[in-house]
FILUMFI-869104 format. One line per 3 residues: number of its first residue (from 1); their letters; for each residue x, y, z of C-alpha. Coordinates in steps of 0.1 Angstrom, whole numbers. Layout:
<rs>
NUM) A) X Y Z  ...
</rs>
This chain:
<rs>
1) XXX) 1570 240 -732  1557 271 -718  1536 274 -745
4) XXX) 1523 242 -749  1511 246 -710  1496 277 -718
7) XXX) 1471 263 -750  1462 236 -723  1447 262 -702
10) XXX) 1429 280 -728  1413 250 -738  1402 249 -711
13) XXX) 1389 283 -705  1372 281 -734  1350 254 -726
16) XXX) 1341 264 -694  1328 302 -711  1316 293 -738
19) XXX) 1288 317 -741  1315 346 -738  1334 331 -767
22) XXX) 1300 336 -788  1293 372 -777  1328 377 -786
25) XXX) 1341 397 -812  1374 381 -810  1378 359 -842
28) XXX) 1409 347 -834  1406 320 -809  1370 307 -825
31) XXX) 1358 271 -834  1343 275 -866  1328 239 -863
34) XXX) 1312 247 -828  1300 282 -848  1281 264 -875
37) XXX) 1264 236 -846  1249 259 -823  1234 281 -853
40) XXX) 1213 252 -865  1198 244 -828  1185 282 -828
43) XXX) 1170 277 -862  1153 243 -847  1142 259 -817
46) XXX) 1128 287 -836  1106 267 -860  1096 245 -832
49) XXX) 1081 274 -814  1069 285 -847  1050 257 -856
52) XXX) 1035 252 -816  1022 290 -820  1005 282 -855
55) XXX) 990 251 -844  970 259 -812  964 294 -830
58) XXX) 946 276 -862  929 255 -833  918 287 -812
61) XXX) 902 301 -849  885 265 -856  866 266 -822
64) XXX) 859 302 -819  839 293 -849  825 262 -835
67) XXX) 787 260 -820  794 265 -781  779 232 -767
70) XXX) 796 213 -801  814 191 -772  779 186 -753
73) XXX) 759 174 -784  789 149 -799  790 134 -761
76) XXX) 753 132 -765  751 112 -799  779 93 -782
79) XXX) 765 80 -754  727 80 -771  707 60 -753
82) XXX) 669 58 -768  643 60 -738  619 43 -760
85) XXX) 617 11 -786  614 15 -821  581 4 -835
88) XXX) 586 -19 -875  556 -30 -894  553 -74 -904
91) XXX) 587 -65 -925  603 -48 -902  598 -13 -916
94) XXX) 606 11 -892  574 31 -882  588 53 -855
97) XXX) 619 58 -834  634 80 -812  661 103 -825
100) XXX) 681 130 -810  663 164 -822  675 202 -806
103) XXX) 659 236 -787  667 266 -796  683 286 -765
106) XXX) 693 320 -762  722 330 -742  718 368 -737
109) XXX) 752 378 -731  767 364 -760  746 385 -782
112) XXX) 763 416 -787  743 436 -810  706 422 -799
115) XXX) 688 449 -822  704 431 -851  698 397 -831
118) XXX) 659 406 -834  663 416 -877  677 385 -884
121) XXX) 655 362 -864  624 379 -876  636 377 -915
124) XXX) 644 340 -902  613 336 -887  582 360 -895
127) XXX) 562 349 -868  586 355 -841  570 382 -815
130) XXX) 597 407 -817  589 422 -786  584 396 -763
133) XXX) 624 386 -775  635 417 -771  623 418 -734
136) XXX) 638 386 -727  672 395 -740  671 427 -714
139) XXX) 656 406 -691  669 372 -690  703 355 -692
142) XXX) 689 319 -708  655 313 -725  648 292 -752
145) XXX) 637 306 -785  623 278 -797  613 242 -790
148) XXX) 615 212 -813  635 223 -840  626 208 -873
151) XXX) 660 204 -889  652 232 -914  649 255 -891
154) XXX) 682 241 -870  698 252 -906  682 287 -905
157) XXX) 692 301 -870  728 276 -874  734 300 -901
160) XXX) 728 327 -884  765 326 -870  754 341 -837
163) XXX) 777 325 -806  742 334 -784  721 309 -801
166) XXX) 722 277 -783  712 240 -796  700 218 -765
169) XXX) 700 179 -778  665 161 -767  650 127 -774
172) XXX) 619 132 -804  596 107 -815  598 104 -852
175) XXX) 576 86 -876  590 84 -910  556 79 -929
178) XXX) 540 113 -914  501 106 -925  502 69 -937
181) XXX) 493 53 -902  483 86 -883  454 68 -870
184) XXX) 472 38 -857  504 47 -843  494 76 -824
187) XXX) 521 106 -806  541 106 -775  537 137 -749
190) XXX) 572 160 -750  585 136 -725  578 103 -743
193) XXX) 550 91 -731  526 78 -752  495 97 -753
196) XXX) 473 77 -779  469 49 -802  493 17 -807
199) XXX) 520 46 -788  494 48 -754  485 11 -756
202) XXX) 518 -1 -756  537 23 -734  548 4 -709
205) XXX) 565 -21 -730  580 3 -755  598 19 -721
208) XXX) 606 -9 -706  645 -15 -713  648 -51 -705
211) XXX) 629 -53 -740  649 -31 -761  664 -61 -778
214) XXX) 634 -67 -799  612 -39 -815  575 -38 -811
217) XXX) 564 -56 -845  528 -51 -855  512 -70 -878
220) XXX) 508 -41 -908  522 -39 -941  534 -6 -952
223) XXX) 535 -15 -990  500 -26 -991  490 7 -966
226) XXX) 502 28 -992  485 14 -1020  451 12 -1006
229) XXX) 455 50 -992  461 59 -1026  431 44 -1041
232) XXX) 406 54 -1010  418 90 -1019  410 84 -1058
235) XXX) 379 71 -1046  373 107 -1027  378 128 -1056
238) XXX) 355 105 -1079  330 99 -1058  332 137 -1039
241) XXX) 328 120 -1009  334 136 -974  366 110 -964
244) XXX) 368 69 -969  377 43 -946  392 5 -952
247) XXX) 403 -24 -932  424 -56 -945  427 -81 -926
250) XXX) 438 -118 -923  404 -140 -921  421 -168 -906
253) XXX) 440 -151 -875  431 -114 -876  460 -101 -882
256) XXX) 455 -63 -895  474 -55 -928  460 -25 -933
259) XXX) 441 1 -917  432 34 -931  409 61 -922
262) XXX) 402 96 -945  411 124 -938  441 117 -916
265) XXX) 469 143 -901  508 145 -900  517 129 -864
268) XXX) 549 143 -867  531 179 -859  514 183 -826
271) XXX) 478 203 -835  448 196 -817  419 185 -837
274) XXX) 386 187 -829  368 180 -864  352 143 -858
277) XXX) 363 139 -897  393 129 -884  379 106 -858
280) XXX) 392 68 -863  368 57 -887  377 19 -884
283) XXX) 376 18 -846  359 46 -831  331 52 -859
286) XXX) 298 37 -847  273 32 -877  244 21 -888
289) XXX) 261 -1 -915  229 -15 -936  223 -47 -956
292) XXX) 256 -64 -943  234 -75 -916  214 -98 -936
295) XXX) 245 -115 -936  239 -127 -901  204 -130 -906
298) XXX) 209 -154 -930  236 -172 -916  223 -179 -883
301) XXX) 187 -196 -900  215 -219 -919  229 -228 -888
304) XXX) 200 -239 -870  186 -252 -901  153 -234 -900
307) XXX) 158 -228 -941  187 -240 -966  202 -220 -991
310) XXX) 175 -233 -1017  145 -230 -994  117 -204 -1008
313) XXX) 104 -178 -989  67 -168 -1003  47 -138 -1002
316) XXX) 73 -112 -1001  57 -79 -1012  66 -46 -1016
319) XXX) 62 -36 -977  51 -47 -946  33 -36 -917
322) XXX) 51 -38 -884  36 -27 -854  25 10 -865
325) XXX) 49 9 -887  55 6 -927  86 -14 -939
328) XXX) 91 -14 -973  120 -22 -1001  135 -2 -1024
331) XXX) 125 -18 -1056  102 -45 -1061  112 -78 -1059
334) XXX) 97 -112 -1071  65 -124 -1049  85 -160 -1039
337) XXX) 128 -162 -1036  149 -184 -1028  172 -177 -993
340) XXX) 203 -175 -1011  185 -150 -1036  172 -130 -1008
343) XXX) 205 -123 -996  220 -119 -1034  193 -93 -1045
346) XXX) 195 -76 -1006  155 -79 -1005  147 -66 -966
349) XXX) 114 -81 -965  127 -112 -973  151 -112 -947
352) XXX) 124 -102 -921  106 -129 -927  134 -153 -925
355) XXX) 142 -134 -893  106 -147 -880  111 -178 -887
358) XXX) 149 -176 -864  129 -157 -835  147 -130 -810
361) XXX) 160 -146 -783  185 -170 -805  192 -136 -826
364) XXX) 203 -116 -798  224 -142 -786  240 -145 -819
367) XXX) 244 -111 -824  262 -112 -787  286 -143 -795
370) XXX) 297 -123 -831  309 -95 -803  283 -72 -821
373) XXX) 270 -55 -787  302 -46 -771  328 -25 -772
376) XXX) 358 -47 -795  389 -57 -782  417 -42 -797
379) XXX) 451 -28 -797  440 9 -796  421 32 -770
382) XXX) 404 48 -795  376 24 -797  336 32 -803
385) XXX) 309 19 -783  275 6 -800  245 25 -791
388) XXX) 224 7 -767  186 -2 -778  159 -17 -762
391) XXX) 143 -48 -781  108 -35 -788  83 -49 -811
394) XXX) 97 -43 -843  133 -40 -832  141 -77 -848
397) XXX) 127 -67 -878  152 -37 -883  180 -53 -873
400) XXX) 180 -86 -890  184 -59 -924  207 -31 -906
403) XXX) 187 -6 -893  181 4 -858  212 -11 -848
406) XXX) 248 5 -846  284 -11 -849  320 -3 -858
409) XXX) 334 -16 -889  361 -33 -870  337 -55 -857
412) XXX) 315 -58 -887  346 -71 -905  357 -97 -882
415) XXX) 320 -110 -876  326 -116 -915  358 -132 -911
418) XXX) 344 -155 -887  315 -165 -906  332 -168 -939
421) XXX) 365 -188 -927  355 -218 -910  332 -203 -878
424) XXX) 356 -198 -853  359 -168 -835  382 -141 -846
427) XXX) 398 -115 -829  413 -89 -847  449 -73 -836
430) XXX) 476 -53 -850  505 -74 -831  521 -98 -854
433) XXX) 522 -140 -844  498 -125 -815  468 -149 -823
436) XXX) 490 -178 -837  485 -205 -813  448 -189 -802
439) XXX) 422 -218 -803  386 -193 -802  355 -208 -799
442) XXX) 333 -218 -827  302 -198 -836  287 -219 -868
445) XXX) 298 -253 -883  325 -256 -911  293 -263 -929
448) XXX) 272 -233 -929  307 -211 -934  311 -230 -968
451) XXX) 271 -224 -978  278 -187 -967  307 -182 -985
454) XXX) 291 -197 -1017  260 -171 -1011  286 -145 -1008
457) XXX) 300 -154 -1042  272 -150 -1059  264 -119 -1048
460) XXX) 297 -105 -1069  291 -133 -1101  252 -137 -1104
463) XXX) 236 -114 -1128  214 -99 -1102  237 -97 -1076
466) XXX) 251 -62 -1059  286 -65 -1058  300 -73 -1097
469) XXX) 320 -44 -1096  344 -63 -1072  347 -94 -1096
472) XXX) 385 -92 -1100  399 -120 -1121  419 -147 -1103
475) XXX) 411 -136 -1066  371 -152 -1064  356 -121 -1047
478) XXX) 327 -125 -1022  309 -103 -1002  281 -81 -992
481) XXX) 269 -46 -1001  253 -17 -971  235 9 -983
484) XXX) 226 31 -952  219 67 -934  239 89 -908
487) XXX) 225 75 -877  220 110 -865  218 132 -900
490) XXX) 194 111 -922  211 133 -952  241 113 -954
493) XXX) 244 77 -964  275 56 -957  283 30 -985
496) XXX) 298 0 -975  316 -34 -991  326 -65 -969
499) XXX) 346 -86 -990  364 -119 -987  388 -129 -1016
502) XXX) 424 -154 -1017  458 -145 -1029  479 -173 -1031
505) XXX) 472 -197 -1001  457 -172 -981  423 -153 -973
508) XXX) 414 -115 -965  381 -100 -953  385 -62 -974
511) XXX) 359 -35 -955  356 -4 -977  333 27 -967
514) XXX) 324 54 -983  313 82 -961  286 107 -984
517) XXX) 294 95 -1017  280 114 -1044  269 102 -1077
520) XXX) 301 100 -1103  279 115 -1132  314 113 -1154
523) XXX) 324 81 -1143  322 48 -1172  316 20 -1154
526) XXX) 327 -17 -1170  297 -33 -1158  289 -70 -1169
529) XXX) 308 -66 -1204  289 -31 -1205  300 2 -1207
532) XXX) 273 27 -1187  278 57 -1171  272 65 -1129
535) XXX) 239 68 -1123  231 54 -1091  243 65 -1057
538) XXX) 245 25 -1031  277 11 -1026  277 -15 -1054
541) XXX) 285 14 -1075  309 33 -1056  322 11 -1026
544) XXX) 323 -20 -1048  342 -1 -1075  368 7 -1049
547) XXX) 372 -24 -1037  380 -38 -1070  405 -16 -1075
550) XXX) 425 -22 -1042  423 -57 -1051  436 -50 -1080
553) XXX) 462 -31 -1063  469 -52 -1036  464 -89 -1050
556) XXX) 494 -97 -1065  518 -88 -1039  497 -107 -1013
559) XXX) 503 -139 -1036  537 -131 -1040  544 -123 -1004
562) XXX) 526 -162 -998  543 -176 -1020  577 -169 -1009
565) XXX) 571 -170 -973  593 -146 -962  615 -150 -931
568) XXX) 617 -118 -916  642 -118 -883  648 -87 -865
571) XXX) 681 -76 -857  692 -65 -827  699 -29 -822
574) XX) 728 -16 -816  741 24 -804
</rs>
């Protein structure tokens, strides 16, 4: 019994110190099973804290090597909220967007060994001023290195592995075509505000929020952009010209499909240029543009039915006297033509006499309805004014051919469009649906636009006609040839062809200029089932030739895009 009683109590003992029994060297009165228990809770513990210590250490090497605003930037991309609206072309091409784009800071005290700092950012970049950095890393704790990283140059200095080198996240203005619309879209300043073209004229809207919804959606067409770049810059090389200029455009609503001016610039690089070759040819250039202005000449005696397109004009000689002056033609023509033949051949002194006949009071008022006179209205600020002149004695005479009398093409070309498709007023614009609804007034009956446009025709099919260069199977070409001078450098001549063809079950006006085309000596022209070489320098053998090619070009995906009369919705954006 006494023994019994005593194991009782040792049980009990041995409960209550159990952490003596296991610093024990006393075997005898030990619980193997409690042994084995405990051991395996020490290994748990052990790998537990193992594991903890590996895990935040791995961690601690991952962000040591880890940019040191990482956490900054992905916050930034998260919550990315553009400051201005995406701009798409008629297809909804995107033509520029913001996007998140970086600085280059420097943090001075995180660069330990700036000596080597300065090697490896002059092998990075050679143009760096080495010693201007090295003063501001002895002199400053924060400065930036440099702005507006492209993103090969974020590669360079991110490979650089220096913690010192900080990436600040800013909004850019991108546009993914560089050159292709450099003279339409125009540049934002650095804190997106536009500072020129379709950018400056729509500003306010692309900043205002409440419209982010819907992107600004212009009436171009970056396909057919592309393709008549392309063959303006062919017609450069062929014709050695100085640069090239075109304008597509919708005849009925004046929609602008294309407009191109050579040579253009990268508007993704912000260089100031001063060179007026890279003035907006389109919209800014003011020209004397030539023999297109018979055109009007012509038109406006239909109207008011002074002559018909069959009516002869007699006694047209070589020159005539005006005032104290001499007007002549360039070749001889026949003693009596026909109106329509006056235009076809491009005979000034016929059209003088024909402008006689109109007098100058209803010209100039014509010439003011066609929005000849003024500067156009237009989606861009980069717009020309015509030179003003006054009326003097022989100023009708020059004008009703082209001379003494300046314009931009933009205007030339819709004065054809309104003439050509039905005599209603059009106003050109580069904002899609803009003029859909738009009821313009009318400038000559449907009846004198369908004469015109026959006239027109002939001047690309009959055999003495100025255009045949442009007759492009399937589309029936129209048009009318310039031939002029520099207005100030009587050197240079500036070719031009206003055209007017279909594709599908639409109509296009097609302005091509050629500015200081030379004679393509080496160039075999298919000319009226003939094969001749260049030998002539006016625009039905260089600006015409172009024109036929682009038409070429452009034609059958302007039929196809009719045909299928495309859709296009735009979807709402999303961040």
């Amino acid at each position: 019994m006494k023994k019994i009683k005593n194991k009782k109590n040792f049980n009990r003992n041995q409960q209550s110190f159990f952490f003596e029994d296991y610093l024990s060297t006393n075997q005898k009165f030990r619980n193997k099973k409690n042994y084995f228990i405990n051991e395996d809770r020490v290994y748990i513990l052990f790998f537990s804290f193992f594991f903890l210590i590996l895990i935040f250490s791995l961690k601690i090497i991952f962000v040591s090597f880890q940019n040191s605003n990482l956490n900054i930037i992905k916050n930034y991309k998260y919550n990315f909220n553009p400051i201005r609206n995406d701009i798409i072309d008629r297809n909804g091409v995107i033509l520029s967007r913001n996007i998140t784009a970086y600085h280059a800071a420097i943090k001075s005290s995180f660069i330990k060994d700036k000596k080597k700092f300065v090697v490896k950012i002059k092998l990075a970049f050679p143009d760096t001023d080495s010693k201007n950095l090295i003063f501001n890393l002895n002199n400053k704790k924060y400065f930036y290195l440099k702005k507006r990283l492209t993103d090969d140059e974020k590669d360079k200095l991110w490979k650089l592995g220096e913690k010192g080198i900080i990436f600040e996240p800013f909004q850019a203005r991108v546009y993914p075509h560089s050159n292709l619309y450099s003279h339409i879209i125009g540049q934002t300043d650095y804190d997106n505000f536009g500072i020129s073209g379709v950018e400056n004229y729509y500003d306010n809207i692309l900043r205002d929020k409440k419209k982010f919804d819907k992107p600004l959606q212009l009436s171009l067409d970056t396909n057919i952009q592309y393709l008549i770049k392309n063959e303006l810059e062919e017609a450069i090389k062929i014709f050695k010209a100085e640069g090239a200029a075109s304008l597509l455009m919708d005849s009925e609503n004046g929609e602008v499909l294309s407009l191109v001016s050579l040579p253009d610039f990268n508007i993704n690089k912000r260089v100031n240029l001063k060179d007026k070759a890279f003035m907006n040819k389109i919209t800014k250039g003011v020209f004397e543009l030539g023999s297109i202005f018979k055109t009007f000449t012509v038109a406006l005696a239909l109207e008011e039915e002074i002559v018909d397109s069959k009516t002869i004009i007699k006694n047209i000689t070589k020159s005539i006297k005006c005032s104290i002056h001499n007007i002549s033609d360039i070749k001889k023509f026949p003693a009596s033509m026909t109106v329509e033949d006056i235009l076809i051949q491009s005979s000034n002194i016929g059209t003088i006499k024909i402008a006689r006949k109109i007098g100058k009071e209803k010209y100039k008022k014509f010439l003011k309805d066609l929005n000849l006179f003024n500067s156009p209205k237009f989606e861009l600020d980069e717009i020309g004014n015509p030179i003003p002149f006054n009326w003097n004695k022989c100023k009708l005479e020059t004008v009703s051919y082209g001379h003494g009398i300046t314009t931009t093409p933009l205007q030339a070309a819709a004065a054809y469009a309104t003439l050509i498709s039905g005599g209603k007023l059009v106003l050109p614009t580069l904002e899609k649906n803009k003029n859909k609804d738009l009821n313009s007034r009318r400038i000559v009956s449907k009846e004198t636009s369908v004469k015109l446009k026959k006239i027109l025709r002939k001047v690309v099919t009959d055999t003495n006609g100025t255009a045949s260069l442009a007759d492009i199977h399937g589309y029936n070409v129209s048009g009318k040839t310039g031939t002029s001078q520099y207005y100030d450098d009587k050197n240079k001549n500036i070719n031009t062809f206003i055209s007017f063809f279909n594709a599908s079950n639409k109509s296009y006006i097609l302005l091509v200029m050629l500015d200081d085309p030379q004679i393509a000596e080496n160039l075999i022209y298919d000319y009226k089932g003939f094969k001749i070489k260049g030998t002539r320098n006016e625009a039905g053998w260089n600006a015409v030739y172009s024109s036929g090619k682009i038409i070429e070009k452009i034609g059958p995906i302007l039929a196809i895009n009719n045909k299928e009369v495309p859709n296009h919705h735009v979807i709402k954006k999303t961040y």
